[in-house]
PDB file of N, CA, C, O and CB in Angstrom:
ATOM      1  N   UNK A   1     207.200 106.433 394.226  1.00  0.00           N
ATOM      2  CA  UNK A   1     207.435 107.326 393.111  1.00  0.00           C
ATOM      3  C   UNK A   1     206.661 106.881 391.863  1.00  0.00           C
ATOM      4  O   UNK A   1     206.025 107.583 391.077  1.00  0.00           O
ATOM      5  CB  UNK A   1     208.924 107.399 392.810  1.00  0.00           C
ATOM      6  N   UNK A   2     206.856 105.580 391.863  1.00  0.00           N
ATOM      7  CA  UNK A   2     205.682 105.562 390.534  1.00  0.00           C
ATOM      8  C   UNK A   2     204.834 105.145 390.694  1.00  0.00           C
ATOM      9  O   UNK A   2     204.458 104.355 389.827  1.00  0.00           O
ATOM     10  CB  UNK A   2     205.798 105.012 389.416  1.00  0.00           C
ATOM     11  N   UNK A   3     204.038 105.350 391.772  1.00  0.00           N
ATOM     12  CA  UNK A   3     202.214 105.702 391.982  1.00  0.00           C
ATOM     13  C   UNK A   3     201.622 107.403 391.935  1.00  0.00           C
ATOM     14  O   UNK A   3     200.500 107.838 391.674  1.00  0.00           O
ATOM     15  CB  UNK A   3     201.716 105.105 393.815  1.00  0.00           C
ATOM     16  N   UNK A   4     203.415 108.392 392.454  1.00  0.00           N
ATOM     17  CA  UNK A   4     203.134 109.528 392.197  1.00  0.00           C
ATOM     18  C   UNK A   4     203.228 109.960 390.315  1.00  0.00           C
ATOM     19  O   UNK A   4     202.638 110.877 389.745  1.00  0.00           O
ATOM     20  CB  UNK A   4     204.106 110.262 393.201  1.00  0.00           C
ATOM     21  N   UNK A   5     203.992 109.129 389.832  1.00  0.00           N
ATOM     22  CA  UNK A   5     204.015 109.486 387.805  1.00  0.00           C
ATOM     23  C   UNK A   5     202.390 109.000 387.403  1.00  0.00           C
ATOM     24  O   UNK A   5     201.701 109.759 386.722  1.00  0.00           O
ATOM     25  CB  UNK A   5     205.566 108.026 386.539  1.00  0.00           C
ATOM     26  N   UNK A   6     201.949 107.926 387.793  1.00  0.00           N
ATOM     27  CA  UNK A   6     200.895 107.136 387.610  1.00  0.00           C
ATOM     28  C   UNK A   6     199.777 108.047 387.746  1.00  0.00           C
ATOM     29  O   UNK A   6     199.007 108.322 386.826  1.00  0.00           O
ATOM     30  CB  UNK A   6     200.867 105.991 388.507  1.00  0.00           C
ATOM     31  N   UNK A   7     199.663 108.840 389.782  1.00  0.00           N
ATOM     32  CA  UNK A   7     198.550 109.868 389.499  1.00  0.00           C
ATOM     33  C   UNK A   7     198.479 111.557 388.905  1.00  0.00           C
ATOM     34  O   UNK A   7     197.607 112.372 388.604  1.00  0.00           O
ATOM     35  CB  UNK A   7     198.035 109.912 390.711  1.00  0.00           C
ATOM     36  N   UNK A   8     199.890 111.485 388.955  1.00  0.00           N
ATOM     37  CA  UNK A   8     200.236 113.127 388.372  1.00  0.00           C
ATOM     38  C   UNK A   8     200.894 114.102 389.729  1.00  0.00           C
ATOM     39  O   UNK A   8     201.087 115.307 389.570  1.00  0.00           O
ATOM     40  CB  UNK A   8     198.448 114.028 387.740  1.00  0.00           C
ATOM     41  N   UNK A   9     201.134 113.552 390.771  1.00  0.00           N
ATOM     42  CA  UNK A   9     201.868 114.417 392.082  1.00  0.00           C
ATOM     43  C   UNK A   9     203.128 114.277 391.635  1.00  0.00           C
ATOM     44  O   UNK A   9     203.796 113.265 391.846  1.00  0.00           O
ATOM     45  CB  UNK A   9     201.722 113.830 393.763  1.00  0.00           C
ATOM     46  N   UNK A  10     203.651 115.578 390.799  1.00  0.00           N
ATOM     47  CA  UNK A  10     204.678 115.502 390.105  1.00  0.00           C
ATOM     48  C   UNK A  10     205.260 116.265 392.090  1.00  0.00           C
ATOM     49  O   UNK A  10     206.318 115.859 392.571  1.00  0.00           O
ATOM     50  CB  UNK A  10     204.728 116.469 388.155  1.00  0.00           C
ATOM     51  N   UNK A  11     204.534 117.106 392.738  1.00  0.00           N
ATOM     52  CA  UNK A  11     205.390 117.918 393.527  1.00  0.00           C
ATOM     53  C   UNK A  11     205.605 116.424 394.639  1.00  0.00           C
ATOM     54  O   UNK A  11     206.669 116.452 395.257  1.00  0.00           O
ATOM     55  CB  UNK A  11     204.546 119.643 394.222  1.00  0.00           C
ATOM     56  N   UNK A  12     204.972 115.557 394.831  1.00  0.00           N
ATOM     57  CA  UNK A  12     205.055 114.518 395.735  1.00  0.00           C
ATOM     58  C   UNK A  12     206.124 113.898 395.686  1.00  0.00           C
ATOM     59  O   UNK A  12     206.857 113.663 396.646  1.00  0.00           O
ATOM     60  CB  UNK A  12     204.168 113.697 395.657  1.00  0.00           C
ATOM     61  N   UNK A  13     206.307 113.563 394.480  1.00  0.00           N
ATOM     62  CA  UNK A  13     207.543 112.876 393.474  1.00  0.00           C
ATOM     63  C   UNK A  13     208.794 113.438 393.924  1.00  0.00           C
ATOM     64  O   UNK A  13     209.730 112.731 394.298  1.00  0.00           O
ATOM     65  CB  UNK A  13     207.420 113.239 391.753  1.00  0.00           C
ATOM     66  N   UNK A  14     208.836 115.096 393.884  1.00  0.00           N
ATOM     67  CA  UNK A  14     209.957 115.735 393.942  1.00  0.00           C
ATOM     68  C   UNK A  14     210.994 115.550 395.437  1.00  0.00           C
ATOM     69  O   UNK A  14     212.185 115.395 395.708  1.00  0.00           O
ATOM     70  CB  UNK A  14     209.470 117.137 393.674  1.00  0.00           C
ATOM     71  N   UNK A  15     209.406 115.710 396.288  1.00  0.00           N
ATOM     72  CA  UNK A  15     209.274 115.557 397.680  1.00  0.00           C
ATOM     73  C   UNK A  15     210.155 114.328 398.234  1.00  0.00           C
ATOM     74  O   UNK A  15     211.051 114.293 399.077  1.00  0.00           O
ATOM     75  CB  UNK A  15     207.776 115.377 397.999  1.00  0.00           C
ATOM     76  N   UNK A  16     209.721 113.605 397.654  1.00  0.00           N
ATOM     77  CA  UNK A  16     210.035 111.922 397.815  1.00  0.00           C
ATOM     78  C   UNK A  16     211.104 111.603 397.372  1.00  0.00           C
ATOM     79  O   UNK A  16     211.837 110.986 398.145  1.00  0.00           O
ATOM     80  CB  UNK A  16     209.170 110.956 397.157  1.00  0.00           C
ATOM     81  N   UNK A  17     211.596 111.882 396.014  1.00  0.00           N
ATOM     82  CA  UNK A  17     213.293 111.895 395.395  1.00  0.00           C
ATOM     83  C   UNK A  17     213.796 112.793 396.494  1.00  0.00           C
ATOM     84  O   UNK A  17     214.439 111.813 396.871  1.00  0.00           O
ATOM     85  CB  UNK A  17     213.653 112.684 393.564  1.00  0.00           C
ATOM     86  N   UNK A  18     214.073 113.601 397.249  1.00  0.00           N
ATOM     87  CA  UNK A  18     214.759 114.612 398.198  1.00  0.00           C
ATOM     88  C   UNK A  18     215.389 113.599 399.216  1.00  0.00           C
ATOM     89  O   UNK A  18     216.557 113.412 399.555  1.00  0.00           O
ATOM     90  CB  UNK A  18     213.647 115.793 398.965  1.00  0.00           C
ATOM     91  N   UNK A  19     213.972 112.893 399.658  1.00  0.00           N
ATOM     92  CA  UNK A  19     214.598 112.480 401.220  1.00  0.00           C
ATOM     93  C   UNK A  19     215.403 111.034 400.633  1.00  0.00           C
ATOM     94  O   UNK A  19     216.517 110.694 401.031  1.00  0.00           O
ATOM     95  CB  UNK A  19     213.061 112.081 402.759  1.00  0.00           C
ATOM     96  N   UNK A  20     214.526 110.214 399.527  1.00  0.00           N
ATOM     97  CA  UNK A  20     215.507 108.831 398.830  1.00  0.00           C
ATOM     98  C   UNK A  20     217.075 109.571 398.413  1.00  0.00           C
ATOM     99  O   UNK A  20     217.981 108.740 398.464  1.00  0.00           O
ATOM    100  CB  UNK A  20     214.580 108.044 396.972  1.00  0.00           C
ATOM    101  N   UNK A  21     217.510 110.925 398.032  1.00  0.00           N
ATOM    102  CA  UNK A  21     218.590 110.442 397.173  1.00  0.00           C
ATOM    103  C   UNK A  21     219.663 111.363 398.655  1.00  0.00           C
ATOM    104  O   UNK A  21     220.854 111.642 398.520  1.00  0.00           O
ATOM    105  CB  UNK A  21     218.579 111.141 395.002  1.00  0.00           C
ATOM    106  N   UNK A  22     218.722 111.704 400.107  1.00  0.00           N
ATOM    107  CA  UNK A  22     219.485 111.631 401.175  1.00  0.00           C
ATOM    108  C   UNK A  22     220.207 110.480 402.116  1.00  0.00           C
ATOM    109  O   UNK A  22     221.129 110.320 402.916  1.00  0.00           O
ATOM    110  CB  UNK A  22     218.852 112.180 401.753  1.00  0.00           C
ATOM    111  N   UNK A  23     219.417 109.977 401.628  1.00  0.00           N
ATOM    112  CA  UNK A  23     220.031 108.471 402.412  1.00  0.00           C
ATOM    113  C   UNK A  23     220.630 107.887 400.981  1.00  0.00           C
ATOM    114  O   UNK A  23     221.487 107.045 401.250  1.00  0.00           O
ATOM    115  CB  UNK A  23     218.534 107.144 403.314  1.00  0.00           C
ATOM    116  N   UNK A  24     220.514 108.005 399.949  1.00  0.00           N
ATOM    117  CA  UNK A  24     221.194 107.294 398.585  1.00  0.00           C
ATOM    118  C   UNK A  24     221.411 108.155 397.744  1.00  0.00           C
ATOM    119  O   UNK A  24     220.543 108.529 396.955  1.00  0.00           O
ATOM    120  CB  UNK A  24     220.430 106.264 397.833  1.00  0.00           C
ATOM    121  N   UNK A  25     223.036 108.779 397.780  1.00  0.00           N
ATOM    122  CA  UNK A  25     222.742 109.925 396.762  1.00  0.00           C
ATOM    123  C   UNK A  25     222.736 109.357 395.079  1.00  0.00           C
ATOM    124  O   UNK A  25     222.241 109.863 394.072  1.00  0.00           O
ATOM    125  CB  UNK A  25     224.040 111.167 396.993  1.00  0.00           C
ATOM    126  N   UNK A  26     223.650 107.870 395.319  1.00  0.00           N
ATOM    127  CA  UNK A  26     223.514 107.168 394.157  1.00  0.00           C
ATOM    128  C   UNK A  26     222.296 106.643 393.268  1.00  0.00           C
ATOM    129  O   UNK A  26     222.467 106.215 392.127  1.00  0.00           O
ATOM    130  CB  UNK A  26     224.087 106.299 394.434  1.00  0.00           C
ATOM    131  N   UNK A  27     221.258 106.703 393.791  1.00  0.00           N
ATOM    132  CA  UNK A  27     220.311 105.856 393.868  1.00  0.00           C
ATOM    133  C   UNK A  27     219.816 106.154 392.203  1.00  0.00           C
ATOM    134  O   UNK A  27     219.114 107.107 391.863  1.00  0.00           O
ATOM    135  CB  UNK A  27     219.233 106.154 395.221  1.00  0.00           C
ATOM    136  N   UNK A  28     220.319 105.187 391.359  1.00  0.00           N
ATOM    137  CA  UNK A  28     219.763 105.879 389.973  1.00  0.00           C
ATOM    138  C   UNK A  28     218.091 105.827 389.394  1.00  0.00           C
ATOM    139  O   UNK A  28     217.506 106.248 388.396  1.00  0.00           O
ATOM    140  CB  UNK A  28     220.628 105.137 388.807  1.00  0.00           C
ATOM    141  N   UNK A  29     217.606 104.847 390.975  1.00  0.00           N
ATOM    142  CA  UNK A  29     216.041 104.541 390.088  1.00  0.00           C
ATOM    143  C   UNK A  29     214.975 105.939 390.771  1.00  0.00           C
ATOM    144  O   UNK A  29     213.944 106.377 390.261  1.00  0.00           O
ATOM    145  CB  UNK A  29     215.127 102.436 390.680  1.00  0.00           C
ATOM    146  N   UNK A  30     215.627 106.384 392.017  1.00  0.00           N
ATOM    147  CA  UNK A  30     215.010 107.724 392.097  1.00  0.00           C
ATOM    148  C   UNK A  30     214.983 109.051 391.055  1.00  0.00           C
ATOM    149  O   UNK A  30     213.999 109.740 390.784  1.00  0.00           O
ATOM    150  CB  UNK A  30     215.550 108.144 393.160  1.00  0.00           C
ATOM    151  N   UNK A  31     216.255 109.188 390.594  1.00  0.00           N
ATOM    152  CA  UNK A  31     216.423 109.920 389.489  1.00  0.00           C
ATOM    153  C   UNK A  31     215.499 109.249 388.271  1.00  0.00           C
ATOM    154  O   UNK A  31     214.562 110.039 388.150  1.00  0.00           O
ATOM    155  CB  UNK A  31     217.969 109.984 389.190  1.00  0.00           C
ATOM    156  N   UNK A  32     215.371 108.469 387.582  1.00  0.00           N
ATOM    157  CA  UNK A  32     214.842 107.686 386.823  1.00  0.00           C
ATOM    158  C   UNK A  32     213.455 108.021 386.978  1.00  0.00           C
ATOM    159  O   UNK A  32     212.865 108.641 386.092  1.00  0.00           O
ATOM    160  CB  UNK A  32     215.213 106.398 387.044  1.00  0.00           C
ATOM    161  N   UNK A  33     212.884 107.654 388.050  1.00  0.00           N
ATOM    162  CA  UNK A  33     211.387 107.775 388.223  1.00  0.00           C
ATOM    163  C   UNK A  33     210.930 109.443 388.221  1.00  0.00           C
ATOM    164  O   UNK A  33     209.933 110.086 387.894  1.00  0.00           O
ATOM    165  CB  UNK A  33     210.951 106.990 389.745  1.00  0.00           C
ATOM    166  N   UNK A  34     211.960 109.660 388.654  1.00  0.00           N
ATOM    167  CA  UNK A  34     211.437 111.326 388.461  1.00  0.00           C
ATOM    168  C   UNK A  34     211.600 111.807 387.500  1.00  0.00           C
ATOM    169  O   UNK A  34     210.785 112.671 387.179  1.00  0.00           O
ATOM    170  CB  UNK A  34     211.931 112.324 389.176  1.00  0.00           C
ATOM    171  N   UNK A  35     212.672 111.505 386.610  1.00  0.00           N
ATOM    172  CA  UNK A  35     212.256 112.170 385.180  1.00  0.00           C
ATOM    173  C   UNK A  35     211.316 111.228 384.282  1.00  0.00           C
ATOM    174  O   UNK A  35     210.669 111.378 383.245  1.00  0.00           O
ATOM    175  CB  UNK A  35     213.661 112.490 384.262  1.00  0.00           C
ATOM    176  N   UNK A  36     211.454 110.637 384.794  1.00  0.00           N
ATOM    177  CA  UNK A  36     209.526 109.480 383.997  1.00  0.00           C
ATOM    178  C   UNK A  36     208.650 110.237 384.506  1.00  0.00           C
ATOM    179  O   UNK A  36     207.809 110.514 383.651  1.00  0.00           O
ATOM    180  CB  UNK A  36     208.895 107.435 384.710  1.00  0.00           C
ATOM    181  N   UNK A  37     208.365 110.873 385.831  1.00  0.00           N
ATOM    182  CA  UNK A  37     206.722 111.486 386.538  1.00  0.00           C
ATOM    183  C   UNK A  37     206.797 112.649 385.849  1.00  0.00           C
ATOM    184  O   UNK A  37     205.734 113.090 385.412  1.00  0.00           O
ATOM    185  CB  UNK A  37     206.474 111.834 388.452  1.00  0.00           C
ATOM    186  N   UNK A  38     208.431 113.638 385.514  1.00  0.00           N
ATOM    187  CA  UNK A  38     208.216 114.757 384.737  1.00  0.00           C
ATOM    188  C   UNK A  38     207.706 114.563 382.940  1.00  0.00           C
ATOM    189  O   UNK A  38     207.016 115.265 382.201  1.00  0.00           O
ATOM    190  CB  UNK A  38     209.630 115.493 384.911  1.00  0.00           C
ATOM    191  N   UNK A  39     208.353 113.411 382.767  1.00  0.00           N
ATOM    192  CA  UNK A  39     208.236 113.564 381.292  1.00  0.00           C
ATOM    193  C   UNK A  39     206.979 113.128 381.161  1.00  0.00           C
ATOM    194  O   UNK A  39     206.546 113.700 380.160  1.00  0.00           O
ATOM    195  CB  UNK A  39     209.237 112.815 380.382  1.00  0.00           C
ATOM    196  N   UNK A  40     206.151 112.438 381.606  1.00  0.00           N
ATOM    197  CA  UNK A  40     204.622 111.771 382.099  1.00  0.00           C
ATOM    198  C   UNK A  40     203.726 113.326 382.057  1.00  0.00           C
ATOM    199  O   UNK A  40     202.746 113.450 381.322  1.00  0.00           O
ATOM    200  CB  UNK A  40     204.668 110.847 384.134  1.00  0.00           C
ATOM    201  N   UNK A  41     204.244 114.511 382.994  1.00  0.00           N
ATOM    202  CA  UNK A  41     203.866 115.613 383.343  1.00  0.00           C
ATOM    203  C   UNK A  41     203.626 116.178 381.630  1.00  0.00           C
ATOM    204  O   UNK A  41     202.579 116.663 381.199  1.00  0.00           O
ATOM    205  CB  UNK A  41     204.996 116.360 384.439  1.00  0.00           C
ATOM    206  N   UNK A  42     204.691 115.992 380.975  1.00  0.00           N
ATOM    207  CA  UNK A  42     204.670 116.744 379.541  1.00  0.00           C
ATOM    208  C   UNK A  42     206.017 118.184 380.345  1.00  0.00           C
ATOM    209  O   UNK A  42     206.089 119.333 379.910  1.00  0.00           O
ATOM    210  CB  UNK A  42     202.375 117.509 378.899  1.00  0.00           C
ATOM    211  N   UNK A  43     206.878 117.630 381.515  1.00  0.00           N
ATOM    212  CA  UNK A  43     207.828 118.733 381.612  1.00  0.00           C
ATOM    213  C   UNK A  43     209.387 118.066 381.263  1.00  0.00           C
ATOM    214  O   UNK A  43     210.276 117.457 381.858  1.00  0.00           O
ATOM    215  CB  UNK A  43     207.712 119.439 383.226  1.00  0.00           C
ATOM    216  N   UNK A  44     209.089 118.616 379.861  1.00  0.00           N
ATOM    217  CA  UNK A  44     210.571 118.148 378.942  1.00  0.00           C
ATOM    218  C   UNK A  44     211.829 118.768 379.876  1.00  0.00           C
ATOM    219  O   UNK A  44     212.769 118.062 380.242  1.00  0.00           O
ATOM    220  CB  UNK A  44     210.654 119.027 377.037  1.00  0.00           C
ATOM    221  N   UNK A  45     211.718 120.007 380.160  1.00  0.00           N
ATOM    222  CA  UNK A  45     212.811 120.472 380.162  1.00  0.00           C
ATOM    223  C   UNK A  45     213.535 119.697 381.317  1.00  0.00           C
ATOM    224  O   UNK A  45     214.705 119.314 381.278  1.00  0.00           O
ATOM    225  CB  UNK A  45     212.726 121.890 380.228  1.00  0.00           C
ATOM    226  N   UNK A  46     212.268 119.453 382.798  1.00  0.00           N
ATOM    227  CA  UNK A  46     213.020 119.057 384.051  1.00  0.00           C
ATOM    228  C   UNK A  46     213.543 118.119 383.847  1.00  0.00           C
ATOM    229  O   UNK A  46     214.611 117.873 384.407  1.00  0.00           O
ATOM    230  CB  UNK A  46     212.432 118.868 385.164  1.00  0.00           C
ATOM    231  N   UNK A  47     212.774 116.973 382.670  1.00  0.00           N
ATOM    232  CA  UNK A  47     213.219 115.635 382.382  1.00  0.00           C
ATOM    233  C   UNK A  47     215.012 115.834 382.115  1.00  0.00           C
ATOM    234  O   UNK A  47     215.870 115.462 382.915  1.00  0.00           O
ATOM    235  CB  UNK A  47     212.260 114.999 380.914  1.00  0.00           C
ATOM    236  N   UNK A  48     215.185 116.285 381.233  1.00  0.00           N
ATOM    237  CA  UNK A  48     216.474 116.885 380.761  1.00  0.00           C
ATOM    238  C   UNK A  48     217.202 117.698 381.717  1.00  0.00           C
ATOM    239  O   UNK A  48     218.267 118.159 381.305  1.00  0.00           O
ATOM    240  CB  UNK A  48     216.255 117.704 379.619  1.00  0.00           C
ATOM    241  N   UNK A  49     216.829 117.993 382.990  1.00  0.00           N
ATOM    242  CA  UNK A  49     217.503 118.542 384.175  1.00  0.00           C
ATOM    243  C   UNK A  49     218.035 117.485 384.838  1.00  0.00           C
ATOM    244  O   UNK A  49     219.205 117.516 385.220  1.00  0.00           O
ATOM    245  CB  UNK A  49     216.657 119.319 385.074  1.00  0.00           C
ATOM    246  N   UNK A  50     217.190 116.376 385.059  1.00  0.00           N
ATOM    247  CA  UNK A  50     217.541 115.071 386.202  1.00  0.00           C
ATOM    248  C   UNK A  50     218.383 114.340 384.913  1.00  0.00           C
ATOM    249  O   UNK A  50     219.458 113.942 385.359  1.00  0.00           O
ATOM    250  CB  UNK A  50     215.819 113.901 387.057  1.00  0.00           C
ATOM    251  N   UNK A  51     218.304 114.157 384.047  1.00  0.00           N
ATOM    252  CA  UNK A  51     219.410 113.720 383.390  1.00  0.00           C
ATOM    253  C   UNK A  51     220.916 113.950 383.157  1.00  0.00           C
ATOM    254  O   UNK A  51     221.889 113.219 382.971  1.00  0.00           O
ATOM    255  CB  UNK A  51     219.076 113.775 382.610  1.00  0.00           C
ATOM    256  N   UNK A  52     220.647 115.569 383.264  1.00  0.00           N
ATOM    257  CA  UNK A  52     222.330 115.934 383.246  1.00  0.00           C
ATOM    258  C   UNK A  52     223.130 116.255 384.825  1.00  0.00           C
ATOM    259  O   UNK A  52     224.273 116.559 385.168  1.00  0.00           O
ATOM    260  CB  UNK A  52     222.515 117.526 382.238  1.00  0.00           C
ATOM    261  N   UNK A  53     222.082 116.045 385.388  1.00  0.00           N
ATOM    262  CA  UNK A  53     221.944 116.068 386.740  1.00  0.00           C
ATOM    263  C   UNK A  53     222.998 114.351 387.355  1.00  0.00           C
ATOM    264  O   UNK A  53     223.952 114.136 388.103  1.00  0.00           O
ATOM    265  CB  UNK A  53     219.934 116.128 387.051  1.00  0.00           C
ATOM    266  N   UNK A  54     222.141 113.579 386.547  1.00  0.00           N
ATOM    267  CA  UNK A  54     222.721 111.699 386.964  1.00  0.00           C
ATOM    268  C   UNK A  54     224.184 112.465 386.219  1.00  0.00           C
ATOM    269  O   UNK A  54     225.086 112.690 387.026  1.00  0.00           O
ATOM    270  CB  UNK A  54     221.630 109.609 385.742  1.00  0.00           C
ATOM    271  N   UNK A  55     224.443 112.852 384.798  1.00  0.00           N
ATOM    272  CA  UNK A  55     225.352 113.041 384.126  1.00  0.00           C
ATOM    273  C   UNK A  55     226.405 113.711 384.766  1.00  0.00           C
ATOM    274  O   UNK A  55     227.521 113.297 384.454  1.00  0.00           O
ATOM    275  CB  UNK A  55     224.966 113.537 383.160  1.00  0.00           C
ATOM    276  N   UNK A  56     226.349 114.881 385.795  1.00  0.00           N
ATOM    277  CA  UNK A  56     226.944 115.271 386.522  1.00  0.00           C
ATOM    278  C   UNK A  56     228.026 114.651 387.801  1.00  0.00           C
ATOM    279  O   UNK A  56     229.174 114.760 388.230  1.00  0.00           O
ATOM    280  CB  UNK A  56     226.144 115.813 386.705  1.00  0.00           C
ATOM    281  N   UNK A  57     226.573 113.854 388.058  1.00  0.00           N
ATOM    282  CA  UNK A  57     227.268 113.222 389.621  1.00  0.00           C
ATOM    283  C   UNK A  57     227.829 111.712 388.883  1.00  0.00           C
ATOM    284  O   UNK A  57     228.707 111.265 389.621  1.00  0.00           O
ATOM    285  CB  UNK A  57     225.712 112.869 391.313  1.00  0.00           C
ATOM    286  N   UNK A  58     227.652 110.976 387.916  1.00  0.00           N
ATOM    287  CA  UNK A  58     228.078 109.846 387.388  1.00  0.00           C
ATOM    288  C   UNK A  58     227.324 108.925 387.609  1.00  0.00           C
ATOM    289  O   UNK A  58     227.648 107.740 387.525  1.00  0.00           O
ATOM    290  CB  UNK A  58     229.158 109.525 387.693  1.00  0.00           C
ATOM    291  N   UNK A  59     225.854 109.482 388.026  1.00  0.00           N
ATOM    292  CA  UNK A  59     225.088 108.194 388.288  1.00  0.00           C
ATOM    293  C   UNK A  59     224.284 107.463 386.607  1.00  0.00           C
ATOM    294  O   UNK A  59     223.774 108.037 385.645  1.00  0.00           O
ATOM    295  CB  UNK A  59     223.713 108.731 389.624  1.00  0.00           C
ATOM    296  N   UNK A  60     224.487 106.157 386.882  1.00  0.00           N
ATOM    297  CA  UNK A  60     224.191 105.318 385.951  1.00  0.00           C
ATOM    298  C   UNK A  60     222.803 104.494 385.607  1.00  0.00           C
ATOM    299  O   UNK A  60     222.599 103.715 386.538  1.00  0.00           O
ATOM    300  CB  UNK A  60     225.053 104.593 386.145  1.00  0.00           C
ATOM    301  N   UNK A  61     222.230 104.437 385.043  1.00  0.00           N
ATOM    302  CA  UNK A  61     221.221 103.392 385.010  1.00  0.00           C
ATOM    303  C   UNK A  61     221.728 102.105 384.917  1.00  0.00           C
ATOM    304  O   UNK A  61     222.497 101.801 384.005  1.00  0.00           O
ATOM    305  CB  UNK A  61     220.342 103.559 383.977  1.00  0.00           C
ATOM    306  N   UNK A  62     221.334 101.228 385.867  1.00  0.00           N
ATOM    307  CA  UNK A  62     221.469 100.133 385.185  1.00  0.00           C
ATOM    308  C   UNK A  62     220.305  99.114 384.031  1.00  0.00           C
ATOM    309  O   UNK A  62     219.081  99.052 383.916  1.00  0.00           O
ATOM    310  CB  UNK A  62     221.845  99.507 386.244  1.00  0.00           C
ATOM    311  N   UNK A  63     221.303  98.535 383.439  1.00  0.00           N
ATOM    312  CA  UNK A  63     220.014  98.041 382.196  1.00  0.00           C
ATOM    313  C   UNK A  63     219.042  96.951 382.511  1.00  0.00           C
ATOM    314  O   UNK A  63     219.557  95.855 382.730  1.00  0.00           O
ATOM    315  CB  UNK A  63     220.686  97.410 380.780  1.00  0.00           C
ATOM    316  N   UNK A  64     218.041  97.011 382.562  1.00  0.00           N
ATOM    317  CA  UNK A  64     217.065  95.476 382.876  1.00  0.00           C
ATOM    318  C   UNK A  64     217.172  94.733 382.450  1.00  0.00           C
ATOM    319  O   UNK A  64     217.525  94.706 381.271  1.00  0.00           O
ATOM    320  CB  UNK A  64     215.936  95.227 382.766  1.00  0.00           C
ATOM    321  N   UNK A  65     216.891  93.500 383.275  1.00  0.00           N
ATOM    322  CA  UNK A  65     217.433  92.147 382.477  1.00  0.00           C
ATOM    323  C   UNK A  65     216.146  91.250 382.760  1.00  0.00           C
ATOM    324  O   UNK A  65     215.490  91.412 383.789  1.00  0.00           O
ATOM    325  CB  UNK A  65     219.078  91.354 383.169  1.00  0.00           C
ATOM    326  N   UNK A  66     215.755  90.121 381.623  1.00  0.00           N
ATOM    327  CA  UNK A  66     214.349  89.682 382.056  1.00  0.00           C
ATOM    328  C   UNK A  66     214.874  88.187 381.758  1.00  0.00           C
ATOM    329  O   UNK A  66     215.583  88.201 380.752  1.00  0.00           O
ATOM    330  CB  UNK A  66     212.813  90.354 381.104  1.00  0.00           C
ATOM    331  N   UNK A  67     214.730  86.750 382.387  1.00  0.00           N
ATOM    332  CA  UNK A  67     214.992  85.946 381.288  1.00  0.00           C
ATOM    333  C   UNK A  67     213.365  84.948 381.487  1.00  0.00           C
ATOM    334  O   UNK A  67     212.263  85.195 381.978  1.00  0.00           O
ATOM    335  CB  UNK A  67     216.754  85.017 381.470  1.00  0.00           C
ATOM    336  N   UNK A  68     214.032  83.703 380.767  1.00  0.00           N
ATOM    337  CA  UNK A  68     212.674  83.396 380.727  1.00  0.00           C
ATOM    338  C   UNK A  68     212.992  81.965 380.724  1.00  0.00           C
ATOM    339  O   UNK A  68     214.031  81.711 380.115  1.00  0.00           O
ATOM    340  CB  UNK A  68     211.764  84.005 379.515  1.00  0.00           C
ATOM    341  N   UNK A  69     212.164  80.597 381.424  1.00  0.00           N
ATOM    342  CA  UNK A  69     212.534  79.736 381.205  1.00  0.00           C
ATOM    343  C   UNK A  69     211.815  79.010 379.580  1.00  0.00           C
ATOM    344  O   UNK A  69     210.826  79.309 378.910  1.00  0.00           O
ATOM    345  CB  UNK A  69     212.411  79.197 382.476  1.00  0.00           C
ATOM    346  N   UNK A  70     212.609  78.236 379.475  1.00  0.00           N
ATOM    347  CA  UNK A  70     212.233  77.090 378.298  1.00  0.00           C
ATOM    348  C   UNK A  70     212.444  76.141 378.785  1.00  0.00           C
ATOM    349  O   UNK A  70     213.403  75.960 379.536  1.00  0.00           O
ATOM    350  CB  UNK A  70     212.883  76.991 377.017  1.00  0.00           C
ATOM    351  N   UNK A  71     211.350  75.046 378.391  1.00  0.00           N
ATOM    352  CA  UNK A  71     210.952  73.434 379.156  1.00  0.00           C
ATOM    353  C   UNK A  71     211.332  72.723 377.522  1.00  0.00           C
ATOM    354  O   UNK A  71     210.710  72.778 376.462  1.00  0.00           O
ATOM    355  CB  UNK A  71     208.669  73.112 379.950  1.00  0.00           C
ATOM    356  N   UNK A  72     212.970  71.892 377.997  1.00  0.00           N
ATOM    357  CA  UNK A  72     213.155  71.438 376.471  1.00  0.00           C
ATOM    358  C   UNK A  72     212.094  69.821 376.230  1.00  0.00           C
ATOM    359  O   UNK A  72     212.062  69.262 375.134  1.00  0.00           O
ATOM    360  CB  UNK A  72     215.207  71.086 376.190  1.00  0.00           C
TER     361      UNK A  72
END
């Protein structure tokens, strides 16, 4: 999914979220990536579809976490 936002196969994307959120309907990074390939597209509105869409079913993002070492 995000080699399809990257080249612009917004319909590939769509394609591809279908069969991921069949085997995972939870799956919040499919939803995620697809409204990144739409909003990437310049298509506000769908972006704002897959959002109320997660909003609907209760799916969540979870937040990224990065850490980092320090050598005291």
């Amino acid at each position: 999914l995000g080699a399809c936002r990257v080249h612009g196969h917004v319909e590939l994307a769509e394609h591809a979220t279908e069969f991921i959120l069949e085997l995972e309907p939870q799956n919040s990074s499919a939803f995620v990536l697809l409204a990144n390939t739409y909003a990437t597209a310049s298509r506000r509105d769908d972006t704002a579809k897959v959002r109320r869409i997660m909003d609907d079913r209760g799916v969540e993002k979870k937040a990224g976490c990065s850490c980092i070492e320090v050598n005291n």
